[in-house]
DSSP file (Angstrom, degrees, kcal/mol; ACC not computed):
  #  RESIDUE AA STRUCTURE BP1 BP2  ACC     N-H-->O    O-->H-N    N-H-->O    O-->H-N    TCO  KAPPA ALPHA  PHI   PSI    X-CA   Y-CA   Z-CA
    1    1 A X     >        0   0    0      0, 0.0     4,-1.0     0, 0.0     3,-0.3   0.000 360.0 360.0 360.0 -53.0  -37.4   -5.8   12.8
    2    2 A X  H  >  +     0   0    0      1,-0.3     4,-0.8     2,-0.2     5,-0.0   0.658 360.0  56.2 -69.3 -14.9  -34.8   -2.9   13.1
    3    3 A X  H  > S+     0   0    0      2,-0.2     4,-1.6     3,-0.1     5,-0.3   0.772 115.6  44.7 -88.3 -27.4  -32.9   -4.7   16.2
    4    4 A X  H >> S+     0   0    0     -3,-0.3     3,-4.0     1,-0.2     4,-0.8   0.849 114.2  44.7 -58.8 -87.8  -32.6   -7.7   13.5
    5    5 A X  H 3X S+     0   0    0     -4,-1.0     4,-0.9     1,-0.3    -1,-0.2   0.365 112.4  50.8 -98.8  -8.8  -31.8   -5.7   11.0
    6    6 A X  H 3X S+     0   0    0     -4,-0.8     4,-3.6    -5,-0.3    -1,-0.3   0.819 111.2  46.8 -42.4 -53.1  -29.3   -3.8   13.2
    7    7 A X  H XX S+     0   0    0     -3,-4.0     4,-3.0    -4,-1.6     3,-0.6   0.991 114.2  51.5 -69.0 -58.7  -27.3   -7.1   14.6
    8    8 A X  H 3X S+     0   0    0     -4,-0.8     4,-2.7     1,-0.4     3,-0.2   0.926 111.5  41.7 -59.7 -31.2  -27.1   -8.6   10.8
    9    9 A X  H 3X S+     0   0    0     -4,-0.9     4,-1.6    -5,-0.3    -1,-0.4   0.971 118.8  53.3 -89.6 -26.7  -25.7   -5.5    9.3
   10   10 A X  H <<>S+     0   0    0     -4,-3.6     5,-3.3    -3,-0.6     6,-0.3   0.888 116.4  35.4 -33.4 -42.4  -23.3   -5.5   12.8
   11   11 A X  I  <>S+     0   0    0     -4,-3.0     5,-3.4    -3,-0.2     3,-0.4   0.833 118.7  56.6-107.2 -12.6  -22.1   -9.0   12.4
   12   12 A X  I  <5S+     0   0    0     -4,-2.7    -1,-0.2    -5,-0.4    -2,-0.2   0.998 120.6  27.8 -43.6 -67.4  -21.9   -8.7    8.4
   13   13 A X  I  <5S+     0   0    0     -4,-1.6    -2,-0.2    -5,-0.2    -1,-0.2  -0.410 141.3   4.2-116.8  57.7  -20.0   -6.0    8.5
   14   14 A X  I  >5S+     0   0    0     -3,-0.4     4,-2.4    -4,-0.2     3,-0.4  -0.239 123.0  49.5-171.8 -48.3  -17.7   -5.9   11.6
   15   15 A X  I  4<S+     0   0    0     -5,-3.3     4,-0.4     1,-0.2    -4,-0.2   0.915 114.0  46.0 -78.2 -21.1  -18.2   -9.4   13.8
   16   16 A X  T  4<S+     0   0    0     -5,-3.4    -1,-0.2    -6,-0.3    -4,-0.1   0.732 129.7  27.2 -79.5  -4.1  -17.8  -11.8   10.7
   17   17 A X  T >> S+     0   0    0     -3,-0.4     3,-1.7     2,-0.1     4,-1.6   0.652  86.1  99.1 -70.0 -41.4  -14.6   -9.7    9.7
   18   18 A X  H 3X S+     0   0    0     -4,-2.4     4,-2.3     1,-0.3     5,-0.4   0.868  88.3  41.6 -74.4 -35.6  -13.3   -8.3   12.5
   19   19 A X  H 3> S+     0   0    0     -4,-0.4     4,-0.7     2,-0.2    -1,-0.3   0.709 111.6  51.5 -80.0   6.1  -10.4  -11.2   13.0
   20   20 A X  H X> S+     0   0    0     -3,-1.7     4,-3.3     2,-0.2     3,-0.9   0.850 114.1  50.0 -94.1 -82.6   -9.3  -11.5    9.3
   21   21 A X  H 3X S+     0   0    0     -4,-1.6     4,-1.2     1,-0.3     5,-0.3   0.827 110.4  51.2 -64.1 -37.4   -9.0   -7.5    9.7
   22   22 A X  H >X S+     0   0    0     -4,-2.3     4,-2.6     2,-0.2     3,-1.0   0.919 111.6  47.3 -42.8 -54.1   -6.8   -7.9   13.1
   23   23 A X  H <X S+     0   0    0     -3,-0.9     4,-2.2    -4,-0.7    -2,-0.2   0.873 109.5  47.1 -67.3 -46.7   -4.8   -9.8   11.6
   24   24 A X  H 3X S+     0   0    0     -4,-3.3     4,-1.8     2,-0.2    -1,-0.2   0.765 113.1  50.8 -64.4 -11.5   -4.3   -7.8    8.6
   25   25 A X  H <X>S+     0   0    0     -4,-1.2     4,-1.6    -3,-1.0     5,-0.6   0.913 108.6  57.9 -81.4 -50.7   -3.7   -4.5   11.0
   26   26 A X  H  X5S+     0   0    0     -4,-2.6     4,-2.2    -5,-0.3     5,-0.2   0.895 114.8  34.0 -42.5 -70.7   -1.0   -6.7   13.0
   27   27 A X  H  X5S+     0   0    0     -4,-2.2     4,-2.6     2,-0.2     5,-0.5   0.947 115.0  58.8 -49.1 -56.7    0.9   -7.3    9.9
   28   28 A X  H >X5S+     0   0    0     -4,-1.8     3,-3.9     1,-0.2     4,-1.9   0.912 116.6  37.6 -41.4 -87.1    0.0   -3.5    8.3
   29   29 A X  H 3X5S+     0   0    0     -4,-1.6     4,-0.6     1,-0.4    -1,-0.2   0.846 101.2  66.1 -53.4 -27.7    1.7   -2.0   11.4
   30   30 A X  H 3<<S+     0   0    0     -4,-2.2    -1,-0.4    -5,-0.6    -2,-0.2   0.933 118.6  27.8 -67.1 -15.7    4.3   -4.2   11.9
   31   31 A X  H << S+     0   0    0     -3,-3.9    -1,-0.2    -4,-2.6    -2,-0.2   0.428 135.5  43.5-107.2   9.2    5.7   -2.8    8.5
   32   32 A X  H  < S-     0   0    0     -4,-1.9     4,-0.4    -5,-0.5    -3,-0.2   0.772  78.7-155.2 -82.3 -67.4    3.9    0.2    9.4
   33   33 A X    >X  -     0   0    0     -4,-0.6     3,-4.9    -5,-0.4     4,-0.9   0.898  26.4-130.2  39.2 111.7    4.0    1.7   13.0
   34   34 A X  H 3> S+     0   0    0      1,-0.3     4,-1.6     2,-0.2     5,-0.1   0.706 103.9  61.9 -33.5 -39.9    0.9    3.7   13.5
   35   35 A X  H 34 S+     0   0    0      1,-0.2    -1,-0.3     2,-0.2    -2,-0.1   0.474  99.4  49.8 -77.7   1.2    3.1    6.6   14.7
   36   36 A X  H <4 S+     0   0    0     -3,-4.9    -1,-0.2    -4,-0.4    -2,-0.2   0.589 117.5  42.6-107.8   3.0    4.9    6.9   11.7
   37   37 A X  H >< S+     0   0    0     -4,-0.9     3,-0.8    -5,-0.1    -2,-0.2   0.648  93.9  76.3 -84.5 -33.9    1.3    7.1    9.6
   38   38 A X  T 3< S+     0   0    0     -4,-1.6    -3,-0.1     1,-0.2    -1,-0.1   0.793  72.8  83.6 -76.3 -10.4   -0.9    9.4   11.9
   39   39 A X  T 3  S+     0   0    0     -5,-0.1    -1,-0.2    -4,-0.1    -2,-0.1   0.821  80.2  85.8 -30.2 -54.9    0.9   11.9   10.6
   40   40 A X  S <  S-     0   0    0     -3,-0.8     2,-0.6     4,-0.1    -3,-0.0  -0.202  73.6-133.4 -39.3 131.4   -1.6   11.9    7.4
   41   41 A X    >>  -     0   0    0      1,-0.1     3,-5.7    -2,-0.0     4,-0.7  -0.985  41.1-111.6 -97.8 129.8   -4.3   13.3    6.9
   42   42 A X  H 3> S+     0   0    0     -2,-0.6     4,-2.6     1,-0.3    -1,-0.1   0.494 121.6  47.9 -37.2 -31.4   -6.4   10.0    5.3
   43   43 A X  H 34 S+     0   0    0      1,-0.2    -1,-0.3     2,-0.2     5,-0.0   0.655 110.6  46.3 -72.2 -17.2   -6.5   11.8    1.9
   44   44 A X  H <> S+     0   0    0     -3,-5.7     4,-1.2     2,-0.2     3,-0.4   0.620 116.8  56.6-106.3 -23.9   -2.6   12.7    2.0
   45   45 A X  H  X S+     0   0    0     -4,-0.7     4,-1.9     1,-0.2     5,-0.3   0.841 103.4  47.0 -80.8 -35.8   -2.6    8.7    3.1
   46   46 A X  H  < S+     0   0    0     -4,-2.6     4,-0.2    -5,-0.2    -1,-0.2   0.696 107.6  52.2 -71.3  -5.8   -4.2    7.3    0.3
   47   47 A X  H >> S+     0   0    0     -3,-0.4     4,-4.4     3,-0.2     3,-0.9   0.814 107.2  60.0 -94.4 -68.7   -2.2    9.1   -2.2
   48   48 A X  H 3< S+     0   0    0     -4,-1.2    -2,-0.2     1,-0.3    58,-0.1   0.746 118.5  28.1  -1.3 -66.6    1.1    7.6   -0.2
   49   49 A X  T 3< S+     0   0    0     -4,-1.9    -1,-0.3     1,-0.1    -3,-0.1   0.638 133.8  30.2-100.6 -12.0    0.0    4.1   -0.8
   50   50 A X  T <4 S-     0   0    0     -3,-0.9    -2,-0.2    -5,-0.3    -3,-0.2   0.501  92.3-150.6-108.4 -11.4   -2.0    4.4   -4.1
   51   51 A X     <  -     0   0    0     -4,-4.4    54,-0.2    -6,-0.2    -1,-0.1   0.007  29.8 -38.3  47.5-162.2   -0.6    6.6   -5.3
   52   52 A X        +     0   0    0     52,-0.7     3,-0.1     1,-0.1    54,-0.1  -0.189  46.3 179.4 -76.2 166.4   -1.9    9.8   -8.2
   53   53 A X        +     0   0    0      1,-0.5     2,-0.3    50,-0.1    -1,-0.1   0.223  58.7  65.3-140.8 -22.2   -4.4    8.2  -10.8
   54   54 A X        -     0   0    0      2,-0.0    -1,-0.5    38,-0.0     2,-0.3  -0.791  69.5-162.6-119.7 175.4   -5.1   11.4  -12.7
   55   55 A X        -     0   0    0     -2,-0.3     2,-0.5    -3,-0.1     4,-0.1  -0.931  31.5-148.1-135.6 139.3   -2.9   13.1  -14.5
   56   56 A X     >  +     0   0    0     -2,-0.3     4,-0.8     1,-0.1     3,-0.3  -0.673  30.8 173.7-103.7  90.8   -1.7   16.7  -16.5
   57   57 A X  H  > S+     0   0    0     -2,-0.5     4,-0.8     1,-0.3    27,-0.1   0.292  75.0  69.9-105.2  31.6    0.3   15.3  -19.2
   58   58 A X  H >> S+     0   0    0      2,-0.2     4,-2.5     3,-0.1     3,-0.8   0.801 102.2  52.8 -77.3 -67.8    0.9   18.2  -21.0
   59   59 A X  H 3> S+     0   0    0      1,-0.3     4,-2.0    -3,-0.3     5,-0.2   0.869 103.8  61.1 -24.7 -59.5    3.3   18.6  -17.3
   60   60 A X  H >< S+     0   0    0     -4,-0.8     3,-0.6     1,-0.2    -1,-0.3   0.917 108.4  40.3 -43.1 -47.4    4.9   14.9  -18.4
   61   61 A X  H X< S+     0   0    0     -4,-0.8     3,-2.2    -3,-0.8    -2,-0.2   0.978 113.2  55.8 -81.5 -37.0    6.3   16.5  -21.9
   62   62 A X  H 3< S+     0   0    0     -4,-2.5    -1,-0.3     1,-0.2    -2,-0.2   0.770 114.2  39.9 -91.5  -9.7    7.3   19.5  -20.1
   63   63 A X  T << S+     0   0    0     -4,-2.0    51,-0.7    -3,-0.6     2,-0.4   0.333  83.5 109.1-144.3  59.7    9.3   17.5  -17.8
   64   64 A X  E <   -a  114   0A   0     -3,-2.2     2,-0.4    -5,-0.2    51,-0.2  -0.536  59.7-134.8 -86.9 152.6   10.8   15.0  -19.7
   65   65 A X  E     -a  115   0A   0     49,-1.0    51,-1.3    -2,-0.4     5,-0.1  -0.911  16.5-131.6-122.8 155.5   15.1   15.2  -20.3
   66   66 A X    >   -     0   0    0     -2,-0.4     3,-1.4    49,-0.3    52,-0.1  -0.133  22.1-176.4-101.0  -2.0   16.4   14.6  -23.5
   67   67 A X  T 3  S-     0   0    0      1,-0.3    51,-1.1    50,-0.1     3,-0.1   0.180  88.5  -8.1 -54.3 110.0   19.7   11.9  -24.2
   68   68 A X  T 3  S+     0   0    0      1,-0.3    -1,-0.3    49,-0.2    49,-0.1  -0.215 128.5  77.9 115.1 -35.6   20.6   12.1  -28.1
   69   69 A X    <   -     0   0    0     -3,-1.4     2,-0.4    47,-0.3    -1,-0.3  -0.299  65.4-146.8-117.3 170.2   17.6   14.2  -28.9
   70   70 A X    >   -     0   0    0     -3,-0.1     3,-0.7    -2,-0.1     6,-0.2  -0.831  37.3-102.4-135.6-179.2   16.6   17.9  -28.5
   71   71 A X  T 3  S+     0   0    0     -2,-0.4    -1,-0.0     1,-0.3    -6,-0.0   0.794 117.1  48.5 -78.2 -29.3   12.8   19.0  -27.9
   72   72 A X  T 3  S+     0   0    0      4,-0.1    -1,-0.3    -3,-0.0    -3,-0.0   0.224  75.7 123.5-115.9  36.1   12.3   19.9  -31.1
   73   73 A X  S <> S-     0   0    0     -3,-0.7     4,-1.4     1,-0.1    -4,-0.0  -0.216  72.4-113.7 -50.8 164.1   13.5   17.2  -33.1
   74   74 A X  H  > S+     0   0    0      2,-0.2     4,-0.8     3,-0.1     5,-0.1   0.853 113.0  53.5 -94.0 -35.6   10.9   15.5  -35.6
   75   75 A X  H  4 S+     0   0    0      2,-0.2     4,-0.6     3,-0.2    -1,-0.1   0.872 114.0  40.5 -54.2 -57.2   10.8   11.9  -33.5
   76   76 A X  H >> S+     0   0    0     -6,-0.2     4,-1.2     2,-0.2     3,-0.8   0.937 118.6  44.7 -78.0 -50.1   10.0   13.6  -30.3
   77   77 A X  H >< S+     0   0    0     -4,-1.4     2,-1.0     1,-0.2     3,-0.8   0.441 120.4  43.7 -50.4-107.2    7.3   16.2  -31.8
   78   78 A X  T 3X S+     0   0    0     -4,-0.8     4,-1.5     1,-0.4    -1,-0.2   0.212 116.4  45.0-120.5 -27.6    6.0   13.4  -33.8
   79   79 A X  H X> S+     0   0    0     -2,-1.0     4,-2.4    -3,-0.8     3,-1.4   0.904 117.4  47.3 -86.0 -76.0    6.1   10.9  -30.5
   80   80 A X  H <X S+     0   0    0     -4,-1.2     4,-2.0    -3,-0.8    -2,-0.2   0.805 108.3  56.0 -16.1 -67.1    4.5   13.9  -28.4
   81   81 A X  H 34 S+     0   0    0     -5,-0.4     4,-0.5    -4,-0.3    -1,-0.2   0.823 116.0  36.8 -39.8 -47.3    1.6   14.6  -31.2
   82   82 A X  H XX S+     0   0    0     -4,-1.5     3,-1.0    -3,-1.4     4,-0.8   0.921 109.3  57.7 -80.2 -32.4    0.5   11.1  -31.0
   83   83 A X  H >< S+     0   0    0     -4,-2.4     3,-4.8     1,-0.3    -2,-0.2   0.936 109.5  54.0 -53.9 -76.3    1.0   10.3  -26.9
   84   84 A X  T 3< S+     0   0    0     -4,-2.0    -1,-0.3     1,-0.3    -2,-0.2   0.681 107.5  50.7 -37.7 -18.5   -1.6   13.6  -26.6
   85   85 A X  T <4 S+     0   0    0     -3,-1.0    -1,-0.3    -4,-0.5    -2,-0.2   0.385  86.4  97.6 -84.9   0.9   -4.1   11.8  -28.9
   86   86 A X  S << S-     0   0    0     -3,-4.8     2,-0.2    -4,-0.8    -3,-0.0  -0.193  82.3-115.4 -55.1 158.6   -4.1    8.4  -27.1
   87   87 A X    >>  -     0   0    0     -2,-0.1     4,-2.7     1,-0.1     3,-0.8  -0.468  38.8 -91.6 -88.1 169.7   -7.1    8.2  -24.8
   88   88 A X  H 3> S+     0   0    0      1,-0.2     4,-2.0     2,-0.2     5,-0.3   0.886 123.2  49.1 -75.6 -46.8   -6.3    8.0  -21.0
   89   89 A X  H 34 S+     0   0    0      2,-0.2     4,-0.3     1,-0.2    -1,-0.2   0.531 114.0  52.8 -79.0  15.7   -6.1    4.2  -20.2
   90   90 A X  H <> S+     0   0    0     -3,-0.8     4,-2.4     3,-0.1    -2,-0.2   0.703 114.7  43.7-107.0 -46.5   -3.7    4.1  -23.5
   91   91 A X  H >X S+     0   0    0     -4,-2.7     4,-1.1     2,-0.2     3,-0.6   0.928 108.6  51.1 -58.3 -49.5   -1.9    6.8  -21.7
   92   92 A X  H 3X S+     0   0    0     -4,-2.0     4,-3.2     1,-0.3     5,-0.2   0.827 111.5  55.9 -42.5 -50.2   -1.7    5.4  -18.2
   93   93 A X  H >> S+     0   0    0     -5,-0.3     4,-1.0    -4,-0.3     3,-0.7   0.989  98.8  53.3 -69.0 -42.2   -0.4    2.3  -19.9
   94   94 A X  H <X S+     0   0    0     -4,-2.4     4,-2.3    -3,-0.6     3,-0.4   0.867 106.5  57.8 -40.0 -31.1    2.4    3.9  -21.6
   95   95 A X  H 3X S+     0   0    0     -4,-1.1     6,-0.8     1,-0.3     4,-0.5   0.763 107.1  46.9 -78.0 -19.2    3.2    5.1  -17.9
   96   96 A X  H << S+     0   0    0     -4,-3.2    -1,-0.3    -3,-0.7    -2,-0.2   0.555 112.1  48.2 -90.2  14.3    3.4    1.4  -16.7
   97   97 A X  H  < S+     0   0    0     -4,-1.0    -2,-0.2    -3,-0.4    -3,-0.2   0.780 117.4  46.6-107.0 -29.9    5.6    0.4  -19.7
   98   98 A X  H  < S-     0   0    0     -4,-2.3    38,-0.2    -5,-0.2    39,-0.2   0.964 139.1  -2.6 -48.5 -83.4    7.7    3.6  -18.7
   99   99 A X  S  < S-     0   0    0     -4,-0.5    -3,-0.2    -5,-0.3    -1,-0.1   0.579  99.3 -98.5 -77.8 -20.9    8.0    3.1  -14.7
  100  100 A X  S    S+     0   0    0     -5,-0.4     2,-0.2     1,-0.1    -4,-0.2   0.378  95.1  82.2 102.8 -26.0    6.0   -0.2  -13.6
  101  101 A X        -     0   0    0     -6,-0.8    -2,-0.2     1,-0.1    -1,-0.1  -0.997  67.5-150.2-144.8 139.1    3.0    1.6  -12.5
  102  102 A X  S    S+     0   0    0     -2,-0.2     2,-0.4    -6,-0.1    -6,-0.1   0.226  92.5  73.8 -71.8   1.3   -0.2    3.2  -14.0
  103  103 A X        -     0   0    0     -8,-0.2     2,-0.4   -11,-0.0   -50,-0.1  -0.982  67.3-147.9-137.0 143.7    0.4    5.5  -10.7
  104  104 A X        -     0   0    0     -2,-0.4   -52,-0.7     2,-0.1     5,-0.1  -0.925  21.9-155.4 -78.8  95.8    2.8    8.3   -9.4
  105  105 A X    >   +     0   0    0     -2,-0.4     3,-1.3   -54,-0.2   -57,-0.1  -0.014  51.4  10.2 -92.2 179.8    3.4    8.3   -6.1
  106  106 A X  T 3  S-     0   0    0    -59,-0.3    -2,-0.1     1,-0.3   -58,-0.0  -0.167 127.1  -1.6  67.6-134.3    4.5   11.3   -3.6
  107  107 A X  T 3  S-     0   0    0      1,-0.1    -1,-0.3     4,-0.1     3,-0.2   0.841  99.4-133.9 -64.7 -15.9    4.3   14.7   -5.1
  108  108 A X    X   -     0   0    0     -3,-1.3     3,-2.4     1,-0.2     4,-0.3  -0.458  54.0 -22.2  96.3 169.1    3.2   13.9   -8.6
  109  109 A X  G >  S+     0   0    0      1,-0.2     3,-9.7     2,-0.2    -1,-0.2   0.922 121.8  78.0 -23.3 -74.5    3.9   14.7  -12.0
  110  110 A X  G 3  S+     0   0    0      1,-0.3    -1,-0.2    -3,-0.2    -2,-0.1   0.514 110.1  23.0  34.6 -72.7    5.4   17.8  -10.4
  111  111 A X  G <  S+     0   0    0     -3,-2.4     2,-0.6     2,-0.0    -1,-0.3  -0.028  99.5 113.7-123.9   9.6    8.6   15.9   -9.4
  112  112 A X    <   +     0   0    0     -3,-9.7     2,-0.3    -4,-0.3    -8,-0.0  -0.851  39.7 166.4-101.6 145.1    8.2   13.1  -12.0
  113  113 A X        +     0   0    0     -2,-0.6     2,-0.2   -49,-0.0   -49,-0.2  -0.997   6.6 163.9-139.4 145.3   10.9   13.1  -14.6
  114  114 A X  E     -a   64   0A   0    -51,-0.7   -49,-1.0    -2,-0.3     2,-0.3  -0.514  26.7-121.8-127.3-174.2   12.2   10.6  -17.4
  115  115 A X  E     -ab  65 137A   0     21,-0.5    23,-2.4    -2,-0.2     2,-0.4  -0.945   3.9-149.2-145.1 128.1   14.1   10.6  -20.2
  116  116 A X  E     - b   0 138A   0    -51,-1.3     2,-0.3    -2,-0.3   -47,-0.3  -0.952  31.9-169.7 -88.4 127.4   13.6    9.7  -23.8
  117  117 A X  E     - b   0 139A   0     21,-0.8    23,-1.0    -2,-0.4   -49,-0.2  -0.998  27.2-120.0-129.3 157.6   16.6    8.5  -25.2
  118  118 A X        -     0   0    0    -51,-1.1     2,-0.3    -2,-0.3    23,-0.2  -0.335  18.3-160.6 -25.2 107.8   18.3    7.6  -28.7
  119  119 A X        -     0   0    0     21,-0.2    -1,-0.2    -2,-0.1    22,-0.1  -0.035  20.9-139.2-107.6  49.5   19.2    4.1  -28.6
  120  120 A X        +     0   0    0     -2,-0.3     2,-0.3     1,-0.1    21,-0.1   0.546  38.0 165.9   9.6  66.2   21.7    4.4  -31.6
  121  121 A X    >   -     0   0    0      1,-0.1     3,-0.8     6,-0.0    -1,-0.1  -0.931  43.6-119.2-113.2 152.6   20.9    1.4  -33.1
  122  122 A X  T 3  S+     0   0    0     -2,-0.3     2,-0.3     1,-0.3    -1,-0.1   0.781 104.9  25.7 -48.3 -54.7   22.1    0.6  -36.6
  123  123 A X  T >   +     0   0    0      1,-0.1     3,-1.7    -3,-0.1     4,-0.4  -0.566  66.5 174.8-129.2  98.7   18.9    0.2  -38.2
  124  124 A X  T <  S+     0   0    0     -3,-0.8    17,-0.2    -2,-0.3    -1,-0.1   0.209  81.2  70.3 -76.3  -2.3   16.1    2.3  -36.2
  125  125 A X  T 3  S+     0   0    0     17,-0.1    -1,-0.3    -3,-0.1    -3,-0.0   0.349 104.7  46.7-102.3 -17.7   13.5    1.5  -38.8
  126  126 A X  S <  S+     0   0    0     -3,-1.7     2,-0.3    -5,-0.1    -2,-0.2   0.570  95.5  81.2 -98.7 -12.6   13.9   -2.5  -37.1
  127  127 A X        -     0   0    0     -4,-0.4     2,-0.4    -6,-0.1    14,-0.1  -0.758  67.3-142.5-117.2 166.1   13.8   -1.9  -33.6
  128  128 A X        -     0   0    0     -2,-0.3    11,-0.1     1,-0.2    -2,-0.0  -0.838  37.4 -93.7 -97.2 128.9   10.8   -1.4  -31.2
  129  129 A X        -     0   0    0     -2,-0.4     2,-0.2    12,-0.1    11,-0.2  -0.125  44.9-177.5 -29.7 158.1   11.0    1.3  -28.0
  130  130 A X  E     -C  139   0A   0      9,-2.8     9,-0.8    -3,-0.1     2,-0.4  -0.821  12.6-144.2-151.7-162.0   11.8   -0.1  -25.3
  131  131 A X  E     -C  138   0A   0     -2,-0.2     2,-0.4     7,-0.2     7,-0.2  -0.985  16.0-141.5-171.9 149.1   12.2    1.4  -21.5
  132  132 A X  E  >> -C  137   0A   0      5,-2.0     5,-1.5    -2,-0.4     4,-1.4  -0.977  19.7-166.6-133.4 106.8   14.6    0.8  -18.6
  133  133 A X  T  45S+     0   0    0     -2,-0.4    -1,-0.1     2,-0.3     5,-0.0   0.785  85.1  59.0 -92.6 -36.3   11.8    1.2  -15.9
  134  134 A X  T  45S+     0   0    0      1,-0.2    -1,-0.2    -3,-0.1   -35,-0.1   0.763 113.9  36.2 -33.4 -41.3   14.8    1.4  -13.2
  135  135 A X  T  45S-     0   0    0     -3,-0.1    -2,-0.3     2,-0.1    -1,-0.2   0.788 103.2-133.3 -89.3 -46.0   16.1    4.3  -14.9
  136  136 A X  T  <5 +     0   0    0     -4,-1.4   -21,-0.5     1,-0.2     2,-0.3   0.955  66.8 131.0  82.0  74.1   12.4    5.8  -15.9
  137  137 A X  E   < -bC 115 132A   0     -5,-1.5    -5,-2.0   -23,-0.2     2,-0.8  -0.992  47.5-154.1-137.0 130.3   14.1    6.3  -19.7
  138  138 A X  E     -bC 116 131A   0    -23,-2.4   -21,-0.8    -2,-0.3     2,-0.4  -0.941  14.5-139.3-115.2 124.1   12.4    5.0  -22.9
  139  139 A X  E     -bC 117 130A   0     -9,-0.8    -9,-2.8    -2,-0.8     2,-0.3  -0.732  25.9-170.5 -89.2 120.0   14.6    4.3  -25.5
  140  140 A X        -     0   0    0    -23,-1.0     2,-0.2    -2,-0.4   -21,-0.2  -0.977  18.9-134.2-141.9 114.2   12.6    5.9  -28.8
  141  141 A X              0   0    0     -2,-0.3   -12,-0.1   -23,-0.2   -23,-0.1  -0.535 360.0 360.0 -58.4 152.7   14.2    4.9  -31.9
  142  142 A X              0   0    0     -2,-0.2   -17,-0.1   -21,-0.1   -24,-0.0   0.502 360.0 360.0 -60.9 360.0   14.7    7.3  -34.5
């Protein structure tokens, strides 16, 4: 019984894969090259391609920049005050409506910076935020 149960969990999990995973390594290196990858240690590689997931986001307000606004303006306290009482998947989506991505890649929060800015429009009571995810700036009416 244990040489059965040996082969099945072999050919489950390596011989009924293993070309569907060759094929996927061929492609992975070719935009890859193993030598520029071993470098990693697996943990410092999985952050690389998945990027951060958790977050300090007291660190996010402290390193956001300002266009139109100052820190202590009543818009940005009042925008701050609420972000920090979202729940986490409500924050993590505000960071993909910011950037694209629920994730931070490289160093982290650390080295991530945005901008909130003014978007001077006429009647600020009419318009919605919006975000230029290129720019990693969210335009926060007044």
């Amino acid at each position: 019984r244990k040489e059965y149960v040996d082969l099945y969990v072999n050919y489950m999990f390596n011989k009924s894969v293993q070309k569907p995973f060759e094929d996927f390594m061929k492609g992975f290196l070719r935009g890859c090259p193993a030598r520029s990858w071993k470098i990693f240690f697996p943990e410092e590689l999985q952050v690389l391609l998945q990027g951060h997931t958790t977050f300090d986001w007291h660190l996010l307000e402290k390193n956001v920049m300002y266009s139109q606004y100052k820190k202590l303006d009543q818009t940005i306290r009042n925008f701050w005050t609420v972000f920090h009482k979202l729940p986490e998947e409500k924050k993590k989506m505000f960071l993909a409506f910011l950037s694209g991505s629920d994730r931070i890649t490289g160093y982290g929060l650390e080295c991530f910076r945005f901008w909130i800015a003014d978007p001077q429009v006429e009647n600020p009571d009419e318009s919605s935020p919006s975000a230029s995810t290129c720019y990693l700036t969210l335009f926060l009416p007044r």
